[in-house]
N, C-alpha and C positions, 0 to 999 in steps of 0.2 A: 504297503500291505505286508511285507515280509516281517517287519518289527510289529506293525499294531493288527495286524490281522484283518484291517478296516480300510476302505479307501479312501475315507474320512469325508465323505459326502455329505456335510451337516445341512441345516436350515438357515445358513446363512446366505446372502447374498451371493457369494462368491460361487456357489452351486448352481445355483441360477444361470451365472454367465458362462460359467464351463457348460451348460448344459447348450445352452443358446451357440455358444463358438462353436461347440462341435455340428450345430445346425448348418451354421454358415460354412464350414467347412466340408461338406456334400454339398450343400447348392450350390457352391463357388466353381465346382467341378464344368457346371452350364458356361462357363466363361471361355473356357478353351477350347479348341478347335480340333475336332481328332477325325480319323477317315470313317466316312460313311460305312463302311462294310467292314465285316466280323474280319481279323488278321487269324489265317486258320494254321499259321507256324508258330505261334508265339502267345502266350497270354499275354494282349494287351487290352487296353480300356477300348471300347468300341459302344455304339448307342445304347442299346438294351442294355448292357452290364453299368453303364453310367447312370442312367434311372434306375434300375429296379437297387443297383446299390442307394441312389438317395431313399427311395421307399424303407426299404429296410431297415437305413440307419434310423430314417423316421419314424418308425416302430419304436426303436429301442429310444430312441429321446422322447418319445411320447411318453411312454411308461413312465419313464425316470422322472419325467414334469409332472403325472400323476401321482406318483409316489412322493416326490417332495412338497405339491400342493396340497395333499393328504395329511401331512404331519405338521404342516405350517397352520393349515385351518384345522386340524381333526374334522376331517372330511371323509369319513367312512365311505361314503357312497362313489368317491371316485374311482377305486378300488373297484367297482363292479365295472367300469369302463375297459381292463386292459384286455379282454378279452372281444369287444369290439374293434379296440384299435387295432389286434392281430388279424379281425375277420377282414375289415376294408385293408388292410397293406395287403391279404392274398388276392384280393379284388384289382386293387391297384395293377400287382406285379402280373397278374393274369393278363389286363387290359395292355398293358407294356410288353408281353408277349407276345398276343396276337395283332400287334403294331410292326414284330420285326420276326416274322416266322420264316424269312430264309437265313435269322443267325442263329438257328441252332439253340439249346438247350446251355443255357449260361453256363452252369458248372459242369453236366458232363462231359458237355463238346469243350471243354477247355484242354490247348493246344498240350501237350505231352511230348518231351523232347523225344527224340530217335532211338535213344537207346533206352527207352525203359522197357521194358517188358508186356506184356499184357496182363498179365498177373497183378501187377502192381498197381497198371493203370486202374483195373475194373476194381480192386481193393480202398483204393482211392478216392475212386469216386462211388464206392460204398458208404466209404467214411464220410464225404464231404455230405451224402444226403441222409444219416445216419445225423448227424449234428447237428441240419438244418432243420431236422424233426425235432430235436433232443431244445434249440434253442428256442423254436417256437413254442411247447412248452414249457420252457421258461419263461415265456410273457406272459404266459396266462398267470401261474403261481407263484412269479418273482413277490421278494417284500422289502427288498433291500434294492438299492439306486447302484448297488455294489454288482447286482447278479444281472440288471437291465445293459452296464455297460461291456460285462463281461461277451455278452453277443455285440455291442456294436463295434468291439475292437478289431474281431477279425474280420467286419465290413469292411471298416476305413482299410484298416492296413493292408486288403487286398487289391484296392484301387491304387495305394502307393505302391505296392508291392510293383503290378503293372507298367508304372510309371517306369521303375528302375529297369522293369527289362525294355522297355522303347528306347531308353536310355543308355543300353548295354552294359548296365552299374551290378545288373544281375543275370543267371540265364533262364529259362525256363524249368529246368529242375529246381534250381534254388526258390524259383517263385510257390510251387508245388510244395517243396520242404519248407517253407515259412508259411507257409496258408497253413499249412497242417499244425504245424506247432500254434499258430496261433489260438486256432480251433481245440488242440489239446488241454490250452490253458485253463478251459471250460471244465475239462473233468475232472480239473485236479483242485482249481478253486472254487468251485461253485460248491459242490460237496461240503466245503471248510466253512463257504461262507452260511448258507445252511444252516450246519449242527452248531456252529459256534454263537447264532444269534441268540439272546435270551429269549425272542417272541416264537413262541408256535414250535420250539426248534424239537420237538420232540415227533413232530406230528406234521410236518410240513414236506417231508419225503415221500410221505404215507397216499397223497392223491397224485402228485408231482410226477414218480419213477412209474405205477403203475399206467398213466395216462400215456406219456413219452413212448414203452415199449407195444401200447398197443396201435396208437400209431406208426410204430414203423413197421409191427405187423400188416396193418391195411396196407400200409406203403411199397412193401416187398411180394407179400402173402397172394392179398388180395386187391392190386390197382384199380380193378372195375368199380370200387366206392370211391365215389366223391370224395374229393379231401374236404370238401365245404362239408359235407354229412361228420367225414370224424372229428374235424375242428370243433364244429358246432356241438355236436354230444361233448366232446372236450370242457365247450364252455357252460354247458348243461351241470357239470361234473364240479368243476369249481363255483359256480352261482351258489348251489347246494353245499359245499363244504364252506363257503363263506357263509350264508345264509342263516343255514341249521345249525353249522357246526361251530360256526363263527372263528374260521381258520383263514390263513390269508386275510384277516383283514386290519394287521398293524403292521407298519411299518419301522420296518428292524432300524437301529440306529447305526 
């Protein structure tokens, strides 16, 4: 990326099976054997965060299969699909939820070692649901396989992340400062990869930043609306600028 600007995601085969590995690498997660109940000293992987991460990553590989099957067939109409695939993963990760409601709140209740401060913690995990807004939509308006993978890297690497502190390879601060940067890597590429595409690249910010900041108004402002009610206006909002405007609907190379 740093020399070509691109992650080089083409339509060949070989996208395909990167797409596919990285599948198999969340389900493969189901193989190993971890404690029933949330560890509340330490971020580690525990049930609920081991599904709702496979959900998630499968959001972000689902796009990316859309978006490649799009440009292999000029299949315009796949493109109206990314915004369903976001509505069932919130369905999903909902149901996965209320499956394990005495572990607590995935990302907020994640363990924060002794000496951080309060400050820092609630800032934190400001950020972390600030992102998770910011990356959702990006599934709605992504057009590039470039800006789909950019949310599922900080999935995967948060469940490795985990791993290393069960491991003692790492400690709970460090897993905190590596989620975070990985999550940062979002606003510094995604922005590039964007303005730099030749499709839409003038006009692709223009539904995308406006949509992002008002959900995280609902988000903060006003919690008593349904996230299902803004997602859905969400996907009301892109239908229409695909539709009418016939934005978002090619896939950047």
């Amino acid at each position: 990326f740093l020399s070509t600007g691109t992650m080089k995601f083409d339509n060949s085969i070989y996208t395909l099976i990167f797409i596919v590995a990285h599948f198999v690498l969340s389900v493969s997660s189901l193989i190993f054997k971890i404690s029933d109940t949330r560890i509340r000293s330490s971020p580690m992987i525990y049930p609920e965060f081991r599904l709702h991460s496979i959900v998630f990553a499968s959001r972000s590989l689902a796009i990316m299969l859309l978006l490649y099957f799009t440009r292999i067939f000029n299949a315009e109409i796949l493109l109206y699909l990314r915004g369903a695939v976001v509505i069932v993963t919130m369905i999903l990760a909902d149901v996965i939820t209320n499956s394990f409601k005495d572990q607590g709140k995935t990302m907020r209740a994640m363990p924060f070692p002794d000496y951080a401060p309060h400050f820092l913690r609630n800032n934190l995990n400001r950020f972390y649901s600030i992102s998770q807004i910011f990356a959702t939509a990006q599934m709605f308006f992504c057009i590039g396989l470039d800006e789909a993978f950019l949310v599922l890297f900080p999935i995967q690497i948060a469940a490795f992340l985990m791993t290393c502190v069960r491991k003692s390879i790492i400690s709970a601060g460090a897993w905190h400062f590596y989620y975070a940067a990985a999550l940062g890597l979002n606003y510094i590429i995604a922005p590039i990869l964007q303005y730099s595409s030749s499709t839409n690249n003038l006009s692709r910010g223009g539904f995308f930043y406006p949509t992002a900041f008002v959900a995280i108004f609902f988000r903060f402002f006003v919690p008593d609306v349904s996230k299902y009610v803004v997602w859905l206006i969400v996907y009301a909002v892109q239908f229409y600028a695909m539709y009418s405007l016939h934005l978002y609907t090619t896939v950047a190379i």
